[in-house]
C-alpha positions in Angstrom: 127.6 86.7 124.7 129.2 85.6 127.8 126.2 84.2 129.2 125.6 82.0 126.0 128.9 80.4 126.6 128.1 79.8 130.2 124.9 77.7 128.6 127.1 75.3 126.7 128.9 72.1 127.9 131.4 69.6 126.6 128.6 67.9 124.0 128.3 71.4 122.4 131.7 71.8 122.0 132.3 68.5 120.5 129.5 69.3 117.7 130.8 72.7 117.4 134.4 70.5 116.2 132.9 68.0 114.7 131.1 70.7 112.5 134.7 72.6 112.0 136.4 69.0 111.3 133.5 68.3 108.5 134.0 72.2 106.9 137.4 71.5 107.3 137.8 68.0 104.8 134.9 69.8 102.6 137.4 72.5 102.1 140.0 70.3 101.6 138.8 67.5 99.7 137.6 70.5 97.2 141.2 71.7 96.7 142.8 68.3 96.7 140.8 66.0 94.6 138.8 69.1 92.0 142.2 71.0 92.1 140.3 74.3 93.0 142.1 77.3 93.4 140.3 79.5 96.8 140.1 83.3 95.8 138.4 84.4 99.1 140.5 87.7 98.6 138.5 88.8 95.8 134.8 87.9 97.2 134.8 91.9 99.1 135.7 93.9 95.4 131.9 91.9 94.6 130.1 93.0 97.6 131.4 96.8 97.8 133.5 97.7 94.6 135.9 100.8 94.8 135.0 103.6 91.6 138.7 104.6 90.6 137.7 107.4 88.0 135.0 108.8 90.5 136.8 107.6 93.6 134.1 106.3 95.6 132.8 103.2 96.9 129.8 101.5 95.3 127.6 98.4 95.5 128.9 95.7 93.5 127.3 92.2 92.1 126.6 91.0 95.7 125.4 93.9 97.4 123.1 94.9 95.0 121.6 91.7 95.0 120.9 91.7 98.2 119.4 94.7 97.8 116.8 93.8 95.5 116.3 90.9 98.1 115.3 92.5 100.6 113.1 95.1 99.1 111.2 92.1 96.8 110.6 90.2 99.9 109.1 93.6 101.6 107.0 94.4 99.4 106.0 91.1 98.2 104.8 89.9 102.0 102.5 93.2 102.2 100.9 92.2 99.0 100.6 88.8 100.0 99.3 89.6 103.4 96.8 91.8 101.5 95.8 88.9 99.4 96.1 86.3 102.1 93.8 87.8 104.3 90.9 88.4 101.4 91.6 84.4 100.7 91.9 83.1 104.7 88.5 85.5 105.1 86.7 84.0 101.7 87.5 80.7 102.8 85.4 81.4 106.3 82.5 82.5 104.0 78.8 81.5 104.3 78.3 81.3 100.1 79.3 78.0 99.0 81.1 79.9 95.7 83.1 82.2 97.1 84.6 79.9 99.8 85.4 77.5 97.0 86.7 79.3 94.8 88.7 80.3 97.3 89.9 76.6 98.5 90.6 75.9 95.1 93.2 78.6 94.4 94.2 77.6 97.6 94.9 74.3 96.8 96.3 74.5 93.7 99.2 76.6 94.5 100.0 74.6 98.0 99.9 71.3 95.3 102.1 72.4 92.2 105.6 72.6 92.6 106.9 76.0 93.3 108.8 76.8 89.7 105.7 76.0 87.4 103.4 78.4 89.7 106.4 80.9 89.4 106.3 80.8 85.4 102.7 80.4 85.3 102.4 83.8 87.2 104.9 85.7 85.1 103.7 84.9 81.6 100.0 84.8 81.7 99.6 87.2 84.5 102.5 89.4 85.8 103.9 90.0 82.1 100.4 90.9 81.0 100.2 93.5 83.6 102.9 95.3 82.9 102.8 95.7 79.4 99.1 97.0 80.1 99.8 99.9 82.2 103.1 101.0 80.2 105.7 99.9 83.6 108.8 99.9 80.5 108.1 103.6 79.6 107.4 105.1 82.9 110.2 103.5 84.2 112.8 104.6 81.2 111.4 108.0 82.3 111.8 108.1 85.7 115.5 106.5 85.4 116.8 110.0 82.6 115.4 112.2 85.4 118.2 114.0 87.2 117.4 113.2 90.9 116.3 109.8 91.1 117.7 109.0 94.5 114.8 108.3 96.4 113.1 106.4 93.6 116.5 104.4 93.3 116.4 103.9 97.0 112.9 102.5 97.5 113.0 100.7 94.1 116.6 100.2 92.9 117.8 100.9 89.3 114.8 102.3 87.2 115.5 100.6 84.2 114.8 97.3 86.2 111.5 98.5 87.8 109.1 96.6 85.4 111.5 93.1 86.5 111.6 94.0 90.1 107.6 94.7 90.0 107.2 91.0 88.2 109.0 89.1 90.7 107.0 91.3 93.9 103.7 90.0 92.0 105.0 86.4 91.7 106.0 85.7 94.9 102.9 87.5 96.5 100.4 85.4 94.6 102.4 82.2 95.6 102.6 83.4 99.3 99.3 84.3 99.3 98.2 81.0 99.1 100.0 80.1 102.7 99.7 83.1 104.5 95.5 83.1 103.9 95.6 79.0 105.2 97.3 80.6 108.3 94.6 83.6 108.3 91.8 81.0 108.2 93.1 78.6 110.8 93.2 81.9 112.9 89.7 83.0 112.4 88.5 79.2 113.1 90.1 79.6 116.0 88.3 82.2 117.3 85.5 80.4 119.7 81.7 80.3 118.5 80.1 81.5 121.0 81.9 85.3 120.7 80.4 85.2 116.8 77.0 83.9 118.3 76.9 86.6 121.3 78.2 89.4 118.3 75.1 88.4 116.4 72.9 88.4 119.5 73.2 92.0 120.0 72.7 92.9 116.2 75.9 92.6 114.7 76.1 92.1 110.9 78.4 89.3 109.5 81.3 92.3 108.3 81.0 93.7 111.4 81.4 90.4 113.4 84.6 89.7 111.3 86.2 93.4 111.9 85.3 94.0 115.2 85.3 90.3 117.2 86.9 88.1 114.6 89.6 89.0 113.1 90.7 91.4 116.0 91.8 87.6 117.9 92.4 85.9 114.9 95.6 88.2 114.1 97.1 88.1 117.5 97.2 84.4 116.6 98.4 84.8 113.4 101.5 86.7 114.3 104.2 84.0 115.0 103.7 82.0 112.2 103.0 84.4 109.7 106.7 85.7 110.9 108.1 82.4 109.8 106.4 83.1 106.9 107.9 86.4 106.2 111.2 84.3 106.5 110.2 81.9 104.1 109.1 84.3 101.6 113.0 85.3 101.7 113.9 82.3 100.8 111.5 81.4 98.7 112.4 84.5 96.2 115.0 82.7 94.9 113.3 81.3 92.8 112.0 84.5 90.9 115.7 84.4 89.4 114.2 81.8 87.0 112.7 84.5 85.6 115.3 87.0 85.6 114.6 88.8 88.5 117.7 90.3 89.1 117.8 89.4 93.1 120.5 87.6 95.2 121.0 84.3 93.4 120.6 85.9 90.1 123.1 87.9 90.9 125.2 85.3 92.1 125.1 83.3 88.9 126.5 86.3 86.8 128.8 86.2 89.6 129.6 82.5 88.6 129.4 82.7 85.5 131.9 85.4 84.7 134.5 84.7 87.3 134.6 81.1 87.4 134.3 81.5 91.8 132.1 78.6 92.0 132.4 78.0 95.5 132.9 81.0 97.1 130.3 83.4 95.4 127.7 80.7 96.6 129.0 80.2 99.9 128.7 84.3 100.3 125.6 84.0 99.3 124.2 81.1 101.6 126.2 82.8 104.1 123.6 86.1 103.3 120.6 84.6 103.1 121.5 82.9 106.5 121.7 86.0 108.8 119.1 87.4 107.0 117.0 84.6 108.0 118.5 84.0 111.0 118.7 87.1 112.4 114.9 87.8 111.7 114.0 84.3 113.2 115.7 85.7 116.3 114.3 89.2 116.5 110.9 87.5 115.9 111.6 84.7 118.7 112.0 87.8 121.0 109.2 89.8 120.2 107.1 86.8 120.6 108.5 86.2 124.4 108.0 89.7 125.3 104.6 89.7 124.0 103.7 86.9 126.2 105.3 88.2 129.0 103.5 91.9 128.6 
């Protein structure tokens, strides 16, 4: 920390007030001119509430949110990484077919706006899914089991599994489409003449790809398929069109029933931010020490 300070000078300092100043008349126009009333106090008791009759401290609106945040955007990435690799790899195939079949899903979901994919998804594929392997019931009957603590831990409130499994599918298929144009600029990147000296010495095609290929091609991969890890955060969001009961879904009962316009979004942004933040960091500093090992 002290060395970062070290690092700035006098043009940092005068953003840094500039920024405050701006906050500052936000925060003041707000109250003046809309007649808001702050209630800052209250924004805690909606991240961890306090359980009088069982005297004990639980997660409120907020927290829970955030919690079905995170674990969305886990599992969601490793499906879409799944199905972004199959799609980068099918669009390096030699049959005409399968490569454009591939492009096409490829470019269909990079061209329609995010919301109508995210719709699109959850009635005519997601929803369908569910119903046919029976999610509702197994679900119910997991949730009047007695100890449900690791199920609730990986997976939240059973009740809610079918809705958290329909936004993970969502937002994996609509990932998908980005992570496998970052898997097959990888494995184009990967020089000829290793896939000409793999075939040389008797290689088939699938062993060329698992053994020469994509070995390379996901060491170049990494960094930007960490960006889009952190875009996936932000991109699930929009699964609370849907009523995926994530973060901003959350937030909007918050807003809806308490009239804390303002603050309970401002929490919120304030969430997603180190989230995002603190990942884009972490990542930044992997990367370095990569290159430097």
């Amino acid at each position: 920390m002290t060395k970062f300070f070290k690092r700035l000078r006098w043009p940092d300092y005068l953003i840094a007030g500039l920024l405050v100043a701006f906050f500052g008349y936000i925060a003041y126009a707000i109250e003046g001119t809309l007649n808001y009333n702050w209630r800052w106090h209250l924004i805690p008791n909606y991240i961890v509430g306090w359980h009088t009759s069982r005297e004990e401290w639980f997660a409120n609106l907020l927290l829970q949110g955030l919690a079905a945040t995170i674990r969305i955007s886990i599992y969601a990435s490793i499906l879409a990484l799944i199905f972004g690799t199959i799609l980068g790899i099918a669009r390096c195939s030699g049959n005409l077919t399968i490569r454009m079949l591939a492009r096409t899903y490829l470019e269909l979901l990079r061209n329609i706006p995010p919301v109508v994919v995210v719709f699109i998804f959850f009635f005519f594929l997601s929803q369908q899914l569910i119903d046919l392997l029976n999610l509702e019931r197994w679900a119910r009957g997991i949730a009047r089991q007695d100890d449900i603590a690791v199920w609730e831990f990986f997976f939240g409130e059973m009740r809610r599994f079918p809705s958290l499994i329909s936004g993970v599918i969502v937002l994996a298929l609509f990932e998908s489409a980005f992570v496998g144009e970052i898997v097959r600029a990888g494995i184009q990147s990967v020089p000829k003449g290793q896939r000409e000296a793999a075939r040389s010495i008797g290689m088939s095609r699938g062993q060329e790809m698992r053994y020469i290929v994509l070995p390379q091609a996901m060491k170049k991969v990494v960094p930007p398929m960490a960006n889009q890890f952190i875009t996936l955060i932000k991109d699930s969001s929009i699964i609370s069109l849907i009523s995926v009961q994530e973060l901003t879904y959350k937030t909007v009962e918050l807003v809806a029933s308490t009239r804390m316009i303002f603050e309970a979004w401002i929490t919120t942004a304030a969430f997603y931010f180190i989230i995002c933040f603190g990942l884009s960091r972490l990542f930044a500093r992997l990367e370095k020490g990569r290159k430097k090992g």
